[in-house]
mmCIF file as gemmi writes it, N, C-alpha and C atoms, coordinates in Angstrom:
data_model
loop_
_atom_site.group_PDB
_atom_site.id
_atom_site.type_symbol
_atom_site.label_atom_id
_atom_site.label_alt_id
_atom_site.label_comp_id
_atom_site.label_asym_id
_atom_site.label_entity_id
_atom_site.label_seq_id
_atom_site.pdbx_PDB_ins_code
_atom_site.Cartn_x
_atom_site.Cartn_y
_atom_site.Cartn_z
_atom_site.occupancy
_atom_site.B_iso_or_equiv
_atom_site.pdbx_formal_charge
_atom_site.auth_seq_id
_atom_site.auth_asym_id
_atom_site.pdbx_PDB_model_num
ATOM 1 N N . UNK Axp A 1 ? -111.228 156.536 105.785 1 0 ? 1 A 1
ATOM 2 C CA . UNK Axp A 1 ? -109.843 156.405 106.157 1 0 ? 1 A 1
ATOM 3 C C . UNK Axp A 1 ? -109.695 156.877 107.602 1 0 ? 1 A 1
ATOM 4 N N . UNK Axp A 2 ? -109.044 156.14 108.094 1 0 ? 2 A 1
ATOM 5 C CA . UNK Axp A 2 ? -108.794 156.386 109.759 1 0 ? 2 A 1
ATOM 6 C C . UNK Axp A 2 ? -107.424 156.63 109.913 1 0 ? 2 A 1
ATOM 7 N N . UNK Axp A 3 ? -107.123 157.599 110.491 1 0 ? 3 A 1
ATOM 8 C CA . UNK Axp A 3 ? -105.913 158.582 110.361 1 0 ? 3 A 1
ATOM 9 C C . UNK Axp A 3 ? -105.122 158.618 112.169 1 0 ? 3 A 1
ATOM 10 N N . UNK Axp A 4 ? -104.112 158.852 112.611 1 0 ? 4 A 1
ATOM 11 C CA . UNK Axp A 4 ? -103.561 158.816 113.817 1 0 ? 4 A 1
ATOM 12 C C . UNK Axp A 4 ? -102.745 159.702 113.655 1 0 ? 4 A 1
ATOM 13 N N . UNK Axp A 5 ? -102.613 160.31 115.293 1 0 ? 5 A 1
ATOM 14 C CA . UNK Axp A 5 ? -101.809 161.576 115.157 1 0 ? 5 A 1
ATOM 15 C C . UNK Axp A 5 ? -100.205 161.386 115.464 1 0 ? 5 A 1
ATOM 16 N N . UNK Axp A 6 ? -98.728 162.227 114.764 1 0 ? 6 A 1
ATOM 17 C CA . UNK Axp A 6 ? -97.912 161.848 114.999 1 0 ? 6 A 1
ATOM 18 C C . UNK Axp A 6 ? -97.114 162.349 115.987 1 0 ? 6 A 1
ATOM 19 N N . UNK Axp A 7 ? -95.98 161.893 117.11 1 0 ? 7 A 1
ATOM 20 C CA . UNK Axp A 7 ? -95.555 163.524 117.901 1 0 ? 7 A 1
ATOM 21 C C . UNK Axp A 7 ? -94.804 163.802 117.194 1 0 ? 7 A 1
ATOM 22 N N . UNK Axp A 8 ? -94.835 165.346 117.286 1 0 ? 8 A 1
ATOM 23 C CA . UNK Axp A 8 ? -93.79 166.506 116.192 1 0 ? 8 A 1
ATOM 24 C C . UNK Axp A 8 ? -93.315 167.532 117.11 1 0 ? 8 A 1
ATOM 25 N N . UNK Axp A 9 ? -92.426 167.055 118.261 1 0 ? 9 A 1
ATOM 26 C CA . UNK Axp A 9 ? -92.09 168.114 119.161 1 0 ? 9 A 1
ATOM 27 C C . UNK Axp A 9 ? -93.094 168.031 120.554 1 0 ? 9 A 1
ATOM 28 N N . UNK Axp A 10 ? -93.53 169.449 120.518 1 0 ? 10 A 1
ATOM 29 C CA . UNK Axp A 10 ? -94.464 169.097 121.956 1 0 ? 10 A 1
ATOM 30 C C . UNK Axp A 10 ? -95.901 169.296 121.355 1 0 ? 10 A 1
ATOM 31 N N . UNK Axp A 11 ? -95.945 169.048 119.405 1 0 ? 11 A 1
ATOM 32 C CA . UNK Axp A 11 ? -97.06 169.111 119.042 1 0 ? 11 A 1
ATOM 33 C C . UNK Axp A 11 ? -97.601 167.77 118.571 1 0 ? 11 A 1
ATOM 34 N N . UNK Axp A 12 ? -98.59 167.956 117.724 1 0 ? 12 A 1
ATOM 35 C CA . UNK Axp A 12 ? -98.917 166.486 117.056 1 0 ? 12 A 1
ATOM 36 C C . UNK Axp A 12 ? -99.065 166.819 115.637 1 0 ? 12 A 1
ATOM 37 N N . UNK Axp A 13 ? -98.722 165.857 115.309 1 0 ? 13 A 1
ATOM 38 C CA . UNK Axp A 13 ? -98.518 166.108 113.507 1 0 ? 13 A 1
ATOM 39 C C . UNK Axp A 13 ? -99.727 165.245 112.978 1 0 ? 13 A 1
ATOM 40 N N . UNK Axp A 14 ? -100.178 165.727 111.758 1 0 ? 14 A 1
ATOM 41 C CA . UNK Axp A 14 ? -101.302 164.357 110.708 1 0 ? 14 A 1
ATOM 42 C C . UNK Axp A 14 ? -100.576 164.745 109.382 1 0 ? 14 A 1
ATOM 43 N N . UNK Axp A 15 ? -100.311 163.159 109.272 1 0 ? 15 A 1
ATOM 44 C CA . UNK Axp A 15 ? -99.406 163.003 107.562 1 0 ? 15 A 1
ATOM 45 C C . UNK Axp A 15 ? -100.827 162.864 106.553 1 0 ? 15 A 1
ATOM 46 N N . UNK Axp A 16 ? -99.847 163.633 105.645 1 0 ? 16 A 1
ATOM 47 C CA . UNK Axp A 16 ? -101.548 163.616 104.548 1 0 ? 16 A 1
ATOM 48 C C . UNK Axp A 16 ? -100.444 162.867 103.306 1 0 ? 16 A 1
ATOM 49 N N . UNK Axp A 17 ? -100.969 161.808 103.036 1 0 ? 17 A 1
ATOM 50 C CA . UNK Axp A 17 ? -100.396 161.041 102.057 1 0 ? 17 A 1
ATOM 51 C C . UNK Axp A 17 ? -100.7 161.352 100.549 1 0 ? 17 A 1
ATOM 52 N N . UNK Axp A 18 ? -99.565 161.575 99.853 1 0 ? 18 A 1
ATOM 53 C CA . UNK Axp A 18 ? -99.164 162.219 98.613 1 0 ? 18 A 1
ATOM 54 C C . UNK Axp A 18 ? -100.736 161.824 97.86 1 0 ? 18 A 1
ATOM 55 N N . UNK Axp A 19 ? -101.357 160.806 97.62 1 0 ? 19 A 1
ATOM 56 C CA . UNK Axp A 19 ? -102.523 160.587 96.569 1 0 ? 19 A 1
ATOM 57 C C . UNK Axp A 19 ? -103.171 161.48 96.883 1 0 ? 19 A 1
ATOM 58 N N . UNK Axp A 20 ? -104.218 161.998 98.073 1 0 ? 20 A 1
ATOM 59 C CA . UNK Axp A 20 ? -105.004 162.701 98.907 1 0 ? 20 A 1
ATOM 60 C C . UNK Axp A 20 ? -104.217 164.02 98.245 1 0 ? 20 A 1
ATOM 61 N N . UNK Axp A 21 ? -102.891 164.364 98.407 1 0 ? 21 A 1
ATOM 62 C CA . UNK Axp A 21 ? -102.507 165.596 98.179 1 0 ? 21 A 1
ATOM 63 C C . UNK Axp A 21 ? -102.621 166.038 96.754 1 0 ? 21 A 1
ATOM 64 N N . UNK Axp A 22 ? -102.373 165.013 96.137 1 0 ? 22 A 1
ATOM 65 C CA . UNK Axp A 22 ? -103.161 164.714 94.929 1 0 ? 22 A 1
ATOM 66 C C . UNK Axp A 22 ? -104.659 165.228 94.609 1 0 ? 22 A 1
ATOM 67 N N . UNK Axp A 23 ? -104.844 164.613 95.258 1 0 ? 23 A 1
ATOM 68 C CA . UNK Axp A 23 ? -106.836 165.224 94.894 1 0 ? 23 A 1
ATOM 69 C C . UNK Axp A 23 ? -106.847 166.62 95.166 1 0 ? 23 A 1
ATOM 70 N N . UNK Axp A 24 ? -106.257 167.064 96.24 1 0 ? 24 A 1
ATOM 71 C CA . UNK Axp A 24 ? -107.193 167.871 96.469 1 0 ? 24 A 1
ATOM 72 C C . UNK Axp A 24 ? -106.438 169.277 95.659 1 0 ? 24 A 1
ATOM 73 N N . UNK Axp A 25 ? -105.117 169.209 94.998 1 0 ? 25 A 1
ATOM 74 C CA . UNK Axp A 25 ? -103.968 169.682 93.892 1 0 ? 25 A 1
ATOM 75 C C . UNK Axp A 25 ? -103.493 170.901 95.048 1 0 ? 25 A 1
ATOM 76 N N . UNK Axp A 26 ? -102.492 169.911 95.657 1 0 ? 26 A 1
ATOM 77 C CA . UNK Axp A 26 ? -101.794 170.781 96.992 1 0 ? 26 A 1
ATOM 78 C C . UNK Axp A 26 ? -100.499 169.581 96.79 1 0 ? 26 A 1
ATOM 79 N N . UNK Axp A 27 ? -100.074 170.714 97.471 1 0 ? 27 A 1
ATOM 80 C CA . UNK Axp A 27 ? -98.415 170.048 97.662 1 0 ? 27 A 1
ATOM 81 C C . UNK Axp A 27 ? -98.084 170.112 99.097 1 0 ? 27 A 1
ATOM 82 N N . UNK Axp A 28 ? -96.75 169.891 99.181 1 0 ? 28 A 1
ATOM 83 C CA . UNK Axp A 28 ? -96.385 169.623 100.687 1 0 ? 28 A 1
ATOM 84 C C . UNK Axp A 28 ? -95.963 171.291 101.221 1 0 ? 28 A 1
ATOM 85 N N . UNK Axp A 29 ? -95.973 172.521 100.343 1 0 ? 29 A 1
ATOM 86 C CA . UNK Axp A 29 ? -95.569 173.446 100.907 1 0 ? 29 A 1
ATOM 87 C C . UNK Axp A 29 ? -97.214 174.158 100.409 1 0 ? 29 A 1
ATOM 88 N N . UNK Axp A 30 ? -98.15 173.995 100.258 1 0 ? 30 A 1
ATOM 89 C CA . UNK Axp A 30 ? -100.067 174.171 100.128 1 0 ? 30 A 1
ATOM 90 C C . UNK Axp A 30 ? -99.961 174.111 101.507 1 0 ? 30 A 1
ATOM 91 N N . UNK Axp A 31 ? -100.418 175.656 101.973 1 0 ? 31 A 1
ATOM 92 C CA . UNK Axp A 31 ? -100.795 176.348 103.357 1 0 ? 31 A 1
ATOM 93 C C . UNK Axp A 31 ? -102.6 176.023 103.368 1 0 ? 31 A 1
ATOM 94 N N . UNK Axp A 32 ? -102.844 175.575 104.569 1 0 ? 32 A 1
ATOM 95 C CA . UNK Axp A 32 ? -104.245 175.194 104.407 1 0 ? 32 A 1
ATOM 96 C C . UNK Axp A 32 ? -104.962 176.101 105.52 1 0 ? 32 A 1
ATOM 97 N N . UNK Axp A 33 ? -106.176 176.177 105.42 1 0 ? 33 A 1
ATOM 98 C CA . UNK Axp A 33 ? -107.409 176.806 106.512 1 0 ? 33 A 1
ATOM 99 C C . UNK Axp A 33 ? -107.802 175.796 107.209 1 0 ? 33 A 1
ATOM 100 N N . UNK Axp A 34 ? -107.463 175.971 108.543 1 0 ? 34 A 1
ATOM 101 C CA . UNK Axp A 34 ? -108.208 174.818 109.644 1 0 ? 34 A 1
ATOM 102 C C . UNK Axp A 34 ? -109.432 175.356 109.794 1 0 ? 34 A 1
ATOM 103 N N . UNK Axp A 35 ? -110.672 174.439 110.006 1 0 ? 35 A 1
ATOM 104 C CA . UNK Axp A 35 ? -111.737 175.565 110.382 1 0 ? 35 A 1
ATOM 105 C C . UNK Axp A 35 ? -112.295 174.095 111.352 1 0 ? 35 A 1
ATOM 106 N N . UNK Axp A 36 ? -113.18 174.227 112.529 1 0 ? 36 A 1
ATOM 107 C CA . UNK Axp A 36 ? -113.589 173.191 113.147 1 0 ? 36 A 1
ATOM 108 C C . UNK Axp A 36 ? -115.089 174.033 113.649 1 0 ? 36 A 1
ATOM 109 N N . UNK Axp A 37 ? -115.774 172.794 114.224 1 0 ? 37 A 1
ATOM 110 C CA . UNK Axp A 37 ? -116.784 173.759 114.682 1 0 ? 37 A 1
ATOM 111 C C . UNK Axp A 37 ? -116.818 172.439 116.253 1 0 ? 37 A 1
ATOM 112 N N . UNK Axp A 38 ? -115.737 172.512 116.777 1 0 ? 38 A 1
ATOM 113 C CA . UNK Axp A 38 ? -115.689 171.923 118.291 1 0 ? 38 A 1
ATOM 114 C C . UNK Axp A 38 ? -115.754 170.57 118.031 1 0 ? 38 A 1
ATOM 115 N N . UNK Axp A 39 ? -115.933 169.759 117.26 1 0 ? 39 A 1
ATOM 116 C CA . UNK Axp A 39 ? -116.166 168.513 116.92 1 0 ? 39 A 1
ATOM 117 C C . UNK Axp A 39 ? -115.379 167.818 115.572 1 0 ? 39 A 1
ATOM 118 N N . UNK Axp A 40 ? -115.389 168.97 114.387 1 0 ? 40 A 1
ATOM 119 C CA . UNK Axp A 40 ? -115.211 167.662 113.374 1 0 ? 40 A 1
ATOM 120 C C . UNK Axp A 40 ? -113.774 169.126 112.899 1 0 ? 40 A 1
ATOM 121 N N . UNK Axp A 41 ? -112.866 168.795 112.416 1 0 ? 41 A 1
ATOM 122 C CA . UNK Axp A 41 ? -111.519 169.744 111.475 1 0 ? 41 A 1
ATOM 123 C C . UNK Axp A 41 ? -111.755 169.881 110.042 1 0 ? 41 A 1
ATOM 124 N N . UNK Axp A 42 ? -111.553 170.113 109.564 1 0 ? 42 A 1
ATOM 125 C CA . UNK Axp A 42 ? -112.078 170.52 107.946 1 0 ? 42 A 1
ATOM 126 C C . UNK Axp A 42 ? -110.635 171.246 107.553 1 0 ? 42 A 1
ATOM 127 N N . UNK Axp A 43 ? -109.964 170.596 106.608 1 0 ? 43 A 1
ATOM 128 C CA . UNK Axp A 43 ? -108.669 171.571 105.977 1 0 ? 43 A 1
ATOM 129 C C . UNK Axp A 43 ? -109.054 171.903 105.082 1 0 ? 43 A 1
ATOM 130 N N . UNK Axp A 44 ? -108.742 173.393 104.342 1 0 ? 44 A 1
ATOM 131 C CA . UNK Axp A 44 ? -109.272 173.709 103.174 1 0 ? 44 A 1
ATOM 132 C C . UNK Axp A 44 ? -107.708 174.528 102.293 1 0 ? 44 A 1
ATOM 133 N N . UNK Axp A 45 ? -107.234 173.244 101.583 1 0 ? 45 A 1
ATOM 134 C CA . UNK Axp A 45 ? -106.302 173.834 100.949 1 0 ? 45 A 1
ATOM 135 C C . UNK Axp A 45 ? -106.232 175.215 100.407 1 0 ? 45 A 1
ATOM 136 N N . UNK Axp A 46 ? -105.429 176.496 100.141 1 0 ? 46 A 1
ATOM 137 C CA . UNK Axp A 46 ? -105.341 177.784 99.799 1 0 ? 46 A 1
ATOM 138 C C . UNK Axp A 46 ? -104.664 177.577 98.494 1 0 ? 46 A 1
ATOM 139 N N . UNK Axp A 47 ? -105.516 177.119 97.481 1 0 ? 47 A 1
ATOM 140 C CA . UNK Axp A 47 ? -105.175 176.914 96.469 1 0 ? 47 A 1
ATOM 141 C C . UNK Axp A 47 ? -105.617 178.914 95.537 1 0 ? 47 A 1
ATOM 142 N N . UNK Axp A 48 ? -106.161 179.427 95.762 1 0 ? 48 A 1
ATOM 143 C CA . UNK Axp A 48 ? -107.199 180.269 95.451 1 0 ? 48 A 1
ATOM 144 C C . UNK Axp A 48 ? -107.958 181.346 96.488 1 0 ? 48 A 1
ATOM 145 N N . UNK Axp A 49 ? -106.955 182.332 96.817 1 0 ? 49 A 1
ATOM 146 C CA . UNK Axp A 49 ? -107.805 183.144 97.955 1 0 ? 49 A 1
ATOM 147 C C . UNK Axp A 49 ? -109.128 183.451 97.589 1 0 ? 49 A 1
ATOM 148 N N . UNK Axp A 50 ? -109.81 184.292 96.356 1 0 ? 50 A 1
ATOM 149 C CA . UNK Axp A 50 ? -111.116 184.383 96.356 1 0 ? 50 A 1
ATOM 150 C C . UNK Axp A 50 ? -112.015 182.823 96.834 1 0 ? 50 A 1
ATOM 151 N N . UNK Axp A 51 ? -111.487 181.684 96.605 1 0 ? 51 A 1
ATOM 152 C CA . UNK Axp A 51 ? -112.455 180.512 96.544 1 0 ? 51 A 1
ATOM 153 C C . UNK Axp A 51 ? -112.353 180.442 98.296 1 0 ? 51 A 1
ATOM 154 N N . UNK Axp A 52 ? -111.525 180.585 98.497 1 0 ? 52 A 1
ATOM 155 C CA . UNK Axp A 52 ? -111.594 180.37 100.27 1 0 ? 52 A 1
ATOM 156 C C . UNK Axp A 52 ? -112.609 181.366 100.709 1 0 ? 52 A 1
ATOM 157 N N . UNK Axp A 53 ? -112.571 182.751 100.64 1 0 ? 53 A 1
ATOM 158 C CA . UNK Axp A 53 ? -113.47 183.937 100.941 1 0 ? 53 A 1
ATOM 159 C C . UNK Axp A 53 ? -114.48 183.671 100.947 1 0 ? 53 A 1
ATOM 160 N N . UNK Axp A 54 ? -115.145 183.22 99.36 1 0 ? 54 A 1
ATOM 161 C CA . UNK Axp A 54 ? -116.43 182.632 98.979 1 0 ? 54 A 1
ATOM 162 C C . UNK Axp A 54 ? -117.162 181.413 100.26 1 0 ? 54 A 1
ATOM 163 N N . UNK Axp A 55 ? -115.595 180.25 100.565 1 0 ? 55 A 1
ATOM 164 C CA . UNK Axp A 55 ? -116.34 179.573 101.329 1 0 ? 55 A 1
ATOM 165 C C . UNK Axp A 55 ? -116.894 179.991 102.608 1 0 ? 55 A 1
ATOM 166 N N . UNK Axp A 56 ? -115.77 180.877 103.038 1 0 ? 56 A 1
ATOM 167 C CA . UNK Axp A 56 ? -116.118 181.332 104.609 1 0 ? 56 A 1
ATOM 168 C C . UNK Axp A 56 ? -117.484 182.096 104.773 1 0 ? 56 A 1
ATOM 169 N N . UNK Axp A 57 ? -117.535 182.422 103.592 1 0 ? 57 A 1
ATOM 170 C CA . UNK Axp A 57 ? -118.619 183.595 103.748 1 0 ? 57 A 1
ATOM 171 C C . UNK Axp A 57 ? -119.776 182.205 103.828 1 0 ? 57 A 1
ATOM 172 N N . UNK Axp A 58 ? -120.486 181.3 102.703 1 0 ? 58 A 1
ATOM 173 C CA . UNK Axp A 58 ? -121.084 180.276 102.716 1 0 ? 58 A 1
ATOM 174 C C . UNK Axp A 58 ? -121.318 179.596 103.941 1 0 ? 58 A 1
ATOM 175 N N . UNK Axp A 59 ? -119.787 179.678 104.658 1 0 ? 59 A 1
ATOM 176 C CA . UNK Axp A 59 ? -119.892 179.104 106.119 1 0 ? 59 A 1
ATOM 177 C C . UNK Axp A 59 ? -120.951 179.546 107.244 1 0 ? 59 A 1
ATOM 178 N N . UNK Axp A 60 ? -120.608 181.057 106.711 1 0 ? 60 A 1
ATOM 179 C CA . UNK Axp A 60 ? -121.231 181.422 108.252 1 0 ? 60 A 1
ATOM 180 C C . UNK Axp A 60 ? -122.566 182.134 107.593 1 0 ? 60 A 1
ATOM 181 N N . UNK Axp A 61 ? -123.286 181.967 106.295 1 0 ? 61 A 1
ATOM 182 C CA . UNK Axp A 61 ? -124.818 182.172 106.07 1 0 ? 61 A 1
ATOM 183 C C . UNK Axp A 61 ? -125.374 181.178 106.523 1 0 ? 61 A 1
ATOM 184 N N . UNK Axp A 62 ? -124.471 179.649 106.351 1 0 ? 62 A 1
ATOM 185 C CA . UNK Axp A 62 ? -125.538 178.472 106.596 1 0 ? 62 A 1
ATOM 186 C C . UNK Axp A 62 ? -125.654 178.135 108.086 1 0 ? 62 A 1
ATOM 187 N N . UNK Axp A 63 ? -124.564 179.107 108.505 1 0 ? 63 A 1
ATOM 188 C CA . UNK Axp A 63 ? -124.392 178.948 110.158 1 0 ? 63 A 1
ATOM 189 C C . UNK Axp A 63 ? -125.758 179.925 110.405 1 0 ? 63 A 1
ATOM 190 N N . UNK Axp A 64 ? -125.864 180.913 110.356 1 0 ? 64 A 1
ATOM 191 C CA . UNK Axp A 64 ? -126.949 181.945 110.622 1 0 ? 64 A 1
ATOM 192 C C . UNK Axp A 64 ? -128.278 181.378 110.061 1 0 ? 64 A 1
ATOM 193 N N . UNK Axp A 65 ? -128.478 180.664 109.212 1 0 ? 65 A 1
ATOM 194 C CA . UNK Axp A 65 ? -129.12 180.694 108.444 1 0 ? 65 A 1
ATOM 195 C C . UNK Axp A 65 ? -129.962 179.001 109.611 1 0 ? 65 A 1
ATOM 196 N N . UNK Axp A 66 ? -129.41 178.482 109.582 1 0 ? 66 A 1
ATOM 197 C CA . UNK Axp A 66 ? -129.468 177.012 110.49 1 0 ? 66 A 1
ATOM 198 C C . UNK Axp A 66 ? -129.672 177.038 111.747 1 0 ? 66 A 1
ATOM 199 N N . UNK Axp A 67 ? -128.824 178.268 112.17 1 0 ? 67 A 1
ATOM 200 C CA . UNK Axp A 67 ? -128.539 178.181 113.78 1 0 ? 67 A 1
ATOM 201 C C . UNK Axp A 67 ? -129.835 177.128 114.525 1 0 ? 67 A 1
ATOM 202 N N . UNK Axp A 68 ? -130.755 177.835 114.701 1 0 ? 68 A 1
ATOM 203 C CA . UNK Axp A 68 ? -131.651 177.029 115.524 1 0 ? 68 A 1
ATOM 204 C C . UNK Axp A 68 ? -131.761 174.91 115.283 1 0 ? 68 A 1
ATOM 205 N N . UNK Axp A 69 ? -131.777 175.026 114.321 1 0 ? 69 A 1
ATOM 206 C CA . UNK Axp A 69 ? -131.369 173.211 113.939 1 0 ? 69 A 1
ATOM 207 C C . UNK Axp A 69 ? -130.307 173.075 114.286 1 0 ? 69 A 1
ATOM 208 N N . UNK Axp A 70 ? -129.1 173.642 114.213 1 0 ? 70 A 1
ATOM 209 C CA . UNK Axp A 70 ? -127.924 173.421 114.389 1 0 ? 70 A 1
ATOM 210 C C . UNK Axp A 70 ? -128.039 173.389 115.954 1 0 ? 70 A 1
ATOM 211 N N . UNK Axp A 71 ? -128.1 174.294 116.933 1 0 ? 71 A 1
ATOM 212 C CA . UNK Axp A 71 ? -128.736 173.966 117.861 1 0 ? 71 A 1
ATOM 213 C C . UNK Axp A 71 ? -129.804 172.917 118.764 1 0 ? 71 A 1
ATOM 214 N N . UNK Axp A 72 ? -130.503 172.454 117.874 1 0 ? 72 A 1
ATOM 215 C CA . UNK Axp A 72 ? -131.259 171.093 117.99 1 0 ? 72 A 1
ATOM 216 C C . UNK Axp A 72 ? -130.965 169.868 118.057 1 0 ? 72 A 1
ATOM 217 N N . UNK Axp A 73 ? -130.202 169.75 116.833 1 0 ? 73 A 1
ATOM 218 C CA . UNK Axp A 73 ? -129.193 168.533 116.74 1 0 ? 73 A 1
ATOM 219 C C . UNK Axp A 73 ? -128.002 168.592 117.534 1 0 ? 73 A 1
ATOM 220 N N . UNK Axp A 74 ? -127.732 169.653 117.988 1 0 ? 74 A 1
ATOM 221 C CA . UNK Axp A 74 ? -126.569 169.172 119.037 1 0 ? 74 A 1
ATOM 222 C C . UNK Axp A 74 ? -127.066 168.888 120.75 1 0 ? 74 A 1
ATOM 223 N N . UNK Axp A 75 ? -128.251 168.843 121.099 1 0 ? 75 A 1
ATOM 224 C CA . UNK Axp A 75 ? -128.765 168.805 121.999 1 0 ? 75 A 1
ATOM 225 C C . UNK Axp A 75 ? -129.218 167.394 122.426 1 0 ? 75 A 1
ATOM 226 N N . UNK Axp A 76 ? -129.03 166.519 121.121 1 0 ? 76 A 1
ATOM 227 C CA . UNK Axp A 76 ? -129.261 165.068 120.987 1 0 ? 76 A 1
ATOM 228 C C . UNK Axp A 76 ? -128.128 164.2 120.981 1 0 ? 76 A 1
């Protein structure tokens, strides 16, 4: 799905369409975690504070854990 950004003031808005909000069992007032790593956005609905914790933590072992590949592949 290819998505476009909307203006919302002097910001930009992205509409997340009700099915999607659906999946992922969020609503229109579901506060989400932006997380990016300079390239790609990742929302992570706050359905569940422990499950978010869990991920961040996951985040940054596979970050430590990779670094040097992760490093590699961005060099290409």
């Amino acid at each position: 799905m290819i998505k476009t950004l909307t203006k919302h003031g002097n910001s930009s808005a992205l509409v997340i369409e009700r099915p999607i909000l659906e999946l992922l069992g969020a609503t229109p007032e579901t506060s989400f975690e932006v997380v990016t790593d300079g390239r790609a956005l990742v929302l992570i609905p706050i359905l569940d504070e422990s499950q978010t914790a869990k991920f961040r933590k996951t985040m940054e072992s596979i970050g430590k854990r990779y670094r040097k590949s992760f490093e590699e592949l961005a060099k290409r």
